[in-house]
Legacy VTK file of the C-alpha trace (Angstrom):
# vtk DataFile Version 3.0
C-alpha trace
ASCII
DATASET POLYDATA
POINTS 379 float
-10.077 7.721 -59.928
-10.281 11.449 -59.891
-7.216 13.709 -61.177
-7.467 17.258 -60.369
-5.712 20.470 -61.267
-2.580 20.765 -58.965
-3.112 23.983 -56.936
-1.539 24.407 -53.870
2.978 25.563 -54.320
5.175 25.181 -51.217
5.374 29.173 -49.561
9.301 29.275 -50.421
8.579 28.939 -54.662
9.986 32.196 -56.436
9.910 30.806 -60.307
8.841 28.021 -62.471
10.472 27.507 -65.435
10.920 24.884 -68.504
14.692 23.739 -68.621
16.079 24.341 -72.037
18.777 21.919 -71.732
19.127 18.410 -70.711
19.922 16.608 -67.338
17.846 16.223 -64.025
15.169 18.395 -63.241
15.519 20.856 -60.451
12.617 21.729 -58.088
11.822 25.278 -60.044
11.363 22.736 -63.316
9.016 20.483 -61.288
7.097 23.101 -60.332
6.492 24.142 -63.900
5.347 20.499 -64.848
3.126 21.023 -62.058
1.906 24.502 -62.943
1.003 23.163 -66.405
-0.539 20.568 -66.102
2.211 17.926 -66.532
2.027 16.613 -63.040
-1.912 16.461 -61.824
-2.779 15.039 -58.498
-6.104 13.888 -56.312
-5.290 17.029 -54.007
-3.146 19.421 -53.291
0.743 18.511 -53.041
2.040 19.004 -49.233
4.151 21.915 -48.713
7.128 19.780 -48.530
6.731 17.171 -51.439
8.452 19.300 -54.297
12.360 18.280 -52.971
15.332 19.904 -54.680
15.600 17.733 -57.834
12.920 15.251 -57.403
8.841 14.964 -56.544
7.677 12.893 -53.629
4.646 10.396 -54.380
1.847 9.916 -52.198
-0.189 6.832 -51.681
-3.756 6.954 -52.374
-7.144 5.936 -50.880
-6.521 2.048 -51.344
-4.550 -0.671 -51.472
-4.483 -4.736 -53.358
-2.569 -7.750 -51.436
-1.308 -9.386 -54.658
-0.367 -13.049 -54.539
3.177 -12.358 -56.429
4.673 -8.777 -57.782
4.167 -8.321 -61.851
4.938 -6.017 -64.566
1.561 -5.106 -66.437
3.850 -5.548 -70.202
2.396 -3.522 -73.455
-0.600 -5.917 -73.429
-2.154 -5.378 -70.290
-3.096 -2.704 -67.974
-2.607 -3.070 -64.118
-6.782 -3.573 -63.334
-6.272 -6.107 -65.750
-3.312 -7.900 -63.729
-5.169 -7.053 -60.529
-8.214 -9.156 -61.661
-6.000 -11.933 -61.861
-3.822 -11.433 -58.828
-5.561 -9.746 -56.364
-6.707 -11.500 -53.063
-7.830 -8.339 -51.212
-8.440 -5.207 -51.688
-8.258 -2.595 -48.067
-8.785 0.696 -47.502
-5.851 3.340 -46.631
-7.499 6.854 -45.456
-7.529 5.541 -41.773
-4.840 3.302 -42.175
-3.723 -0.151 -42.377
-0.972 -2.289 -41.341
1.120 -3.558 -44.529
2.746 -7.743 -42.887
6.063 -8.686 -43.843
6.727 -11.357 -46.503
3.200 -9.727 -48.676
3.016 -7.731 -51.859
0.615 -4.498 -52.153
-0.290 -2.353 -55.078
-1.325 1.182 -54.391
-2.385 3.395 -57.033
-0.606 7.018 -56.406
-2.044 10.329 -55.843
-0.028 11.369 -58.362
-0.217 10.904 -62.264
2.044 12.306 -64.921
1.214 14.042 -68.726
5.019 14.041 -69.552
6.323 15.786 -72.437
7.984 14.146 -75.291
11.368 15.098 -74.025
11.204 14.209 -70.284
11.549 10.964 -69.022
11.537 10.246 -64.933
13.235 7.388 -63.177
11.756 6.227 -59.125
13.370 5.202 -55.659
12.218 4.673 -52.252
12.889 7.537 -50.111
15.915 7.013 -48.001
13.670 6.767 -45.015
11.851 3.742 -46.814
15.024 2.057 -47.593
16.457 1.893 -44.161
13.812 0.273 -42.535
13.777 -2.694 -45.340
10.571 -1.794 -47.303
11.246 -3.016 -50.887
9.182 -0.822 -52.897
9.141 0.321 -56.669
7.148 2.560 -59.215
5.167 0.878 -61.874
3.874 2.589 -65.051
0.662 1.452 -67.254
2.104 -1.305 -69.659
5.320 -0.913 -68.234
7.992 -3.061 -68.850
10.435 -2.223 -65.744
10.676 -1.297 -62.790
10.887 2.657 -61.797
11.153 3.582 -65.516
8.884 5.850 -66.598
9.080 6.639 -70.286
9.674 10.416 -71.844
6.181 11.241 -72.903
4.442 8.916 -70.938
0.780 9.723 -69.925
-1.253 8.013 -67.118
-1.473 6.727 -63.530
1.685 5.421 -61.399
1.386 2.495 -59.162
3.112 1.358 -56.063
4.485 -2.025 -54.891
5.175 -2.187 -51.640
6.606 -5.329 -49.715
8.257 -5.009 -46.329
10.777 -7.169 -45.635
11.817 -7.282 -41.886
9.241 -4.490 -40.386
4.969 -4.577 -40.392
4.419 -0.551 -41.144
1.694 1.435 -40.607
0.774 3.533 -43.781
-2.239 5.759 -44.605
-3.474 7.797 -47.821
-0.616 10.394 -48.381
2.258 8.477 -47.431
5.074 9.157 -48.633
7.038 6.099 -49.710
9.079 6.698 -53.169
10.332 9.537 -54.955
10.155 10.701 -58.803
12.893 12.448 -60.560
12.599 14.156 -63.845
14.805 14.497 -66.850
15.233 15.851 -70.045
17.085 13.730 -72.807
20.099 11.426 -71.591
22.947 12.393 -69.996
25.180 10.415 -67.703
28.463 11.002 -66.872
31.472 9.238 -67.808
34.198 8.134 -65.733
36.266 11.109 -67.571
33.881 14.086 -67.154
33.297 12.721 -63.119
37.406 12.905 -62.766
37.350 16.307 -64.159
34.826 17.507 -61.680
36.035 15.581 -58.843
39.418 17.686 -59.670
37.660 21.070 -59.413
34.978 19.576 -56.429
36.025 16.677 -54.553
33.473 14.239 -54.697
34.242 12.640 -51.658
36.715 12.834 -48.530
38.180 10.800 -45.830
40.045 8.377 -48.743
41.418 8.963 -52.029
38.842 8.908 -54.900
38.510 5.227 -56.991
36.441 6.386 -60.182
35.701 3.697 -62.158
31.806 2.784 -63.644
31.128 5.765 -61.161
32.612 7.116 -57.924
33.255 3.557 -55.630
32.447 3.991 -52.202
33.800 1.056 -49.834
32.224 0.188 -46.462
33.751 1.326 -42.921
34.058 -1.156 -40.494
36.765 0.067 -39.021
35.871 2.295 -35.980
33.542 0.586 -33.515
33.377 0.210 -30.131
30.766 0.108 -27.409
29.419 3.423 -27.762
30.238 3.830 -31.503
28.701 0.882 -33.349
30.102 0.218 -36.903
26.430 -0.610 -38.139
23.105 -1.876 -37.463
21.023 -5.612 -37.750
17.206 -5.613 -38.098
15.650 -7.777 -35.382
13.452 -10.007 -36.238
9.950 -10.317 -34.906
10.183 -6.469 -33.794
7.206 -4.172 -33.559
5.215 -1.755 -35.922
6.711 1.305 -37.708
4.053 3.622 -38.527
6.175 5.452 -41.648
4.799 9.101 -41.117
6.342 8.777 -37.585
9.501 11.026 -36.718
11.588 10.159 -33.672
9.208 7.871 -32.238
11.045 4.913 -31.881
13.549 3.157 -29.654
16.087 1.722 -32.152
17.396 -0.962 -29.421
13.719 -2.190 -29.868
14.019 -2.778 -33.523
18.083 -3.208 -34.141
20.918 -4.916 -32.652
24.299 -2.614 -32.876
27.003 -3.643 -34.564
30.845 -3.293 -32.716
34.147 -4.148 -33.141
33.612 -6.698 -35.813
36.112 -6.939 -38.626
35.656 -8.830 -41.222
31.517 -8.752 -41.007
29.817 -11.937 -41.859
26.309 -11.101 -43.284
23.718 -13.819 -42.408
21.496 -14.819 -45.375
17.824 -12.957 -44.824
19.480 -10.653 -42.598
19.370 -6.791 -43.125
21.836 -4.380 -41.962
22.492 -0.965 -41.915
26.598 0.340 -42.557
27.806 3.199 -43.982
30.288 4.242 -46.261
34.100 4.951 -45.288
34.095 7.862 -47.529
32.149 11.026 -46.891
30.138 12.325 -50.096
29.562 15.581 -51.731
27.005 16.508 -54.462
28.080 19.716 -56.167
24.224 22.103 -56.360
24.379 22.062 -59.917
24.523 17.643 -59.913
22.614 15.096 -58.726
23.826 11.710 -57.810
22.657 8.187 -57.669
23.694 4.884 -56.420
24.246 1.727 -58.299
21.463 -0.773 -56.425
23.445 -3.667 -57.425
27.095 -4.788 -58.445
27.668 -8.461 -58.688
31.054 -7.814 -59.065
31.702 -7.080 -55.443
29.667 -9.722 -54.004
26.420 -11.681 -53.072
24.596 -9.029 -51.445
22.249 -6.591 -52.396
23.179 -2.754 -51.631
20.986 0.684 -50.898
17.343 0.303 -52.160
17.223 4.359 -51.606
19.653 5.372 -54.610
19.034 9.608 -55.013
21.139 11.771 -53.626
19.900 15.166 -53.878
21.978 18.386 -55.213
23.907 19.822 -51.933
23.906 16.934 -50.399
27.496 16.862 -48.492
28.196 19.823 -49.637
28.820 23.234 -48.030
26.194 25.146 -50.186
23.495 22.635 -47.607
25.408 23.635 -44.633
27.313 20.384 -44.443
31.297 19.588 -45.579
30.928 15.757 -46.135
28.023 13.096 -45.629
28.255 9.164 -45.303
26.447 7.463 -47.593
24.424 4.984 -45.430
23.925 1.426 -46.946
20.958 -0.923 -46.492
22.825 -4.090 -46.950
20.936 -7.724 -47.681
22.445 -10.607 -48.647
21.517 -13.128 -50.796
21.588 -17.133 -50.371
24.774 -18.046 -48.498
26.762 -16.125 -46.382
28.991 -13.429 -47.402
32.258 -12.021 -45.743
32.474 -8.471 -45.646
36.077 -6.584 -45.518
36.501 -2.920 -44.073
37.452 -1.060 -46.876
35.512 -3.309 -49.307
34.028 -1.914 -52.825
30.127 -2.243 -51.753
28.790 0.486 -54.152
29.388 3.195 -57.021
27.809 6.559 -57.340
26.820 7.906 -60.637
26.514 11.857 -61.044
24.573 13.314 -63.535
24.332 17.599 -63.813
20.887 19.440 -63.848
18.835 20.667 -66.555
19.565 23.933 -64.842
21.156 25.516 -61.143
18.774 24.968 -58.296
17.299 28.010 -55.777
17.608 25.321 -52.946
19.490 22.374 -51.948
19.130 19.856 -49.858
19.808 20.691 -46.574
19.121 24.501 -46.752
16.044 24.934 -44.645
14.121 22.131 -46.646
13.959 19.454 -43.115
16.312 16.997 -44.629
17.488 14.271 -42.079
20.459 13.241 -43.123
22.341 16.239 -43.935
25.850 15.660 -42.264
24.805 12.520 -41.174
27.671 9.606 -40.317
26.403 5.702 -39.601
22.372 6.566 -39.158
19.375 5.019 -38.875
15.929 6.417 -40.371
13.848 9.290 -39.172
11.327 7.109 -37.180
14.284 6.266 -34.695
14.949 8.600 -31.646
18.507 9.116 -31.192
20.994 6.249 -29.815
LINES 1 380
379 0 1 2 3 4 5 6 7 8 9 10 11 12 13 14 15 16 17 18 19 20 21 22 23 24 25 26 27 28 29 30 31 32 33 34 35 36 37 38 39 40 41 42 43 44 45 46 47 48 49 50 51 52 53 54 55 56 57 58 59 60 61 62 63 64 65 66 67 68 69 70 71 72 73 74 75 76 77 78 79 80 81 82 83 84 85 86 87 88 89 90 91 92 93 94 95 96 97 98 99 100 101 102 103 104 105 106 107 108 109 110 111 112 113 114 115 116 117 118 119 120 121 122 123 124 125 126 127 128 129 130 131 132 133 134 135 136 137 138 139 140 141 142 143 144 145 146 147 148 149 150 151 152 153 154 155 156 157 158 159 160 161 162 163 164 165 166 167 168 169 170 171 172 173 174 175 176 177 178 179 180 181 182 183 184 185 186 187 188 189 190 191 192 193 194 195 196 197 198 199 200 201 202 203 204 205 206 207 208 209 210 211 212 213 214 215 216 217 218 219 220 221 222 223 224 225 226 227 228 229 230 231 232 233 234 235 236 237 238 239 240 241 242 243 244 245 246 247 248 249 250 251 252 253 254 255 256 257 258 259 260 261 262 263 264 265 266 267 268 269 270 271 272 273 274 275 276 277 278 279 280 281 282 283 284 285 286 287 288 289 290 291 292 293 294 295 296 297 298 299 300 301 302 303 304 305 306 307 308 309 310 311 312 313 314 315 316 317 318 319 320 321 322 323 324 325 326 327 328 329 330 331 332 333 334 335 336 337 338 339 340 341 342 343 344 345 346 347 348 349 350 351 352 353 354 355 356 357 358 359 360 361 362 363 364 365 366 367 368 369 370 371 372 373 374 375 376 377 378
């Protein structure tokens, strides 16, 4: 697989610069990994792939149906787990439909040269999450899942499953997204109080800060016209994932109303959103905890970044829902309006951003409320 020179910069770039201290790498500080070499790709980035504080990855020319998903481990590279996995291998560049219920590995267009300080952690793009494709970054002789280690130096991998949907995808999809960052910082529960006191993290209910902002699900407010949240239906048609407004979503969901306390079916997914309304400050970045088994059998938001501005009035919003792709596990599970479903963790940038999301960037979900993805036309 060839790795060129990156070349092409989105028109809006002013600077690129190194960050000097750590945190979360802004877009100016991905450029500069770019610009030197750090971050190389098969062709030239899209104008739009550099997003405020993390990188968007792009599929690449081909694809492997895998019998089960794997972790290559320190031993083995992921050709060598391919030989023994593999059952097909397809091309991408005109396209290819990806069935539910199979695993795919795509190598990336993108691959990494990190230095010794920076570290980068993955996610699905929020788009990929709420239609129910399960996918995560793997690194050569990784060991986890969407960990890629500081100094780390070679290809990235996709695995892809879809869960409820067949998609369409095609070389330079963009499924996942890469953010950066120097050393290790999280917050604690004391430093996230002190900045919720000068910048309210959230609004609509009073702040419960503990592991991480706790944001509880809204099931309050439905009615015929105003549904409270969103089943998959099964046996529904293709999504192609580079579509935008394409879709009918009474083709692919059933809405959700008046419905307090929810039962969620085993298998099922289902979109919700949170009762509070979020805010990322421009000079943090936030991310949501996948997975709490204290509040329940059920899975929570495969798509955990929440980009700097986000909610916030410096993005030209005052307040965002955080939208939840919900599964539960193996029996049934009541849920309560008002219930604990997931916890946001905010971490500050290496250094302030010249854009956030939101400010003439295309994001979707800027003041969004209860919303399904960007391939949906409006209900």
């Amino acid at each position: 697989m060839k790795h060129g020179r990156h070349e092409a910069m989105t028109a809006t770039a002013t600077s690129t610069r190194e960050c000097r201290r750590d945190g979360i790498l802004p877009a100016h500080a991905i450029r500069w990994l770019l610009e030197n070499g750090r971050i190389t790709a098969e062709r030239p980035l899209d104008h739009d792939q550099v997003q405020p504080a993390s990188l968007d990855v792009r599929l690449g020319a081909r694809a492997w149906r895998v019998r089960a998903s794997f972790l290559p481990g320190r031993r083995r590279t992921v050709a060598e787990r391919l030989d023994d996995l593999a059952l097909h291998e397809m091309p991408l560049e005109d396209g290819a439909v990806l069935e539910t219920g199979c695993v795919y590995i795509v190598p990336l267009m993108e691959r990494l040269r990190l230095p010794p300080e920076i570290s980068a952690a993955a996610n699905p793009k929020s788009s990929t999450g709420r239609i129910d494709v399960f996918t995560r970054i793997i690194a050569e002789h990784g060991e986890a899942f969407d960990r890629i280690p500081a100094g780390y130096e070679g290809p990235l991998f996709a695995e892809i499953s879809p869960r409820t949907f067949p998609v369409l995808v095609r070389a330079g999809s963009r499924l996942s997204q890469v953010r950066f960052r120097r050393g290790e910082v999280r917050h604690d529960d004391a430093a996230i109080r002190a900045l919720h006191a000068r910048e309210p993290l959230v609004m609509g209910a009073e702040a419960n800060i503990d592991n991480g902002v706790a944001l509880s699900v809204d099931l309050s407010s439905g009615d015929i016209t105003q549904p409270i949240g969103f089943r998959a239906r099964r046996h529904a048609g293709l999504i192609d994932v580079d579509a935008v407004a394409a879709l009918d979503p009474l083709d692919y969901w059933e809405p959700i109303t008046r419905r307090e306390p929810l039962v969620l079916d085993p298998g099922e997914f289902y979109i919700l959103a949170s009762r509070e309304a979020v805010r990322v400050p421009p000079e943090y970045a936030a991310e949501m905890v996948p997975f709490d088994p204290f509040v329940g059998e059920f899975r929570v938001h495969y798509a955990g970044f929440f980009d700097p501005g986000f909610g916030h009035a410096s993005g030209g919003g005052e307040g965002a829902k955080a939208v939840l792709e919900v599964r539960a596990h193996e029996v049934p599970f009541t849920l309560e309006d008002g219930q604990v479903i997931g916890r946001l963790l905010y971490e500050p940038l290496c250094e302030e951003p010249e854009r956030v999301y939101g400010q003439g960037i295309g994001s979707h979900y800027q003041r969004q409320g209860l919303k399904l993805s960007k391939h949906f036309k409006a209900l």
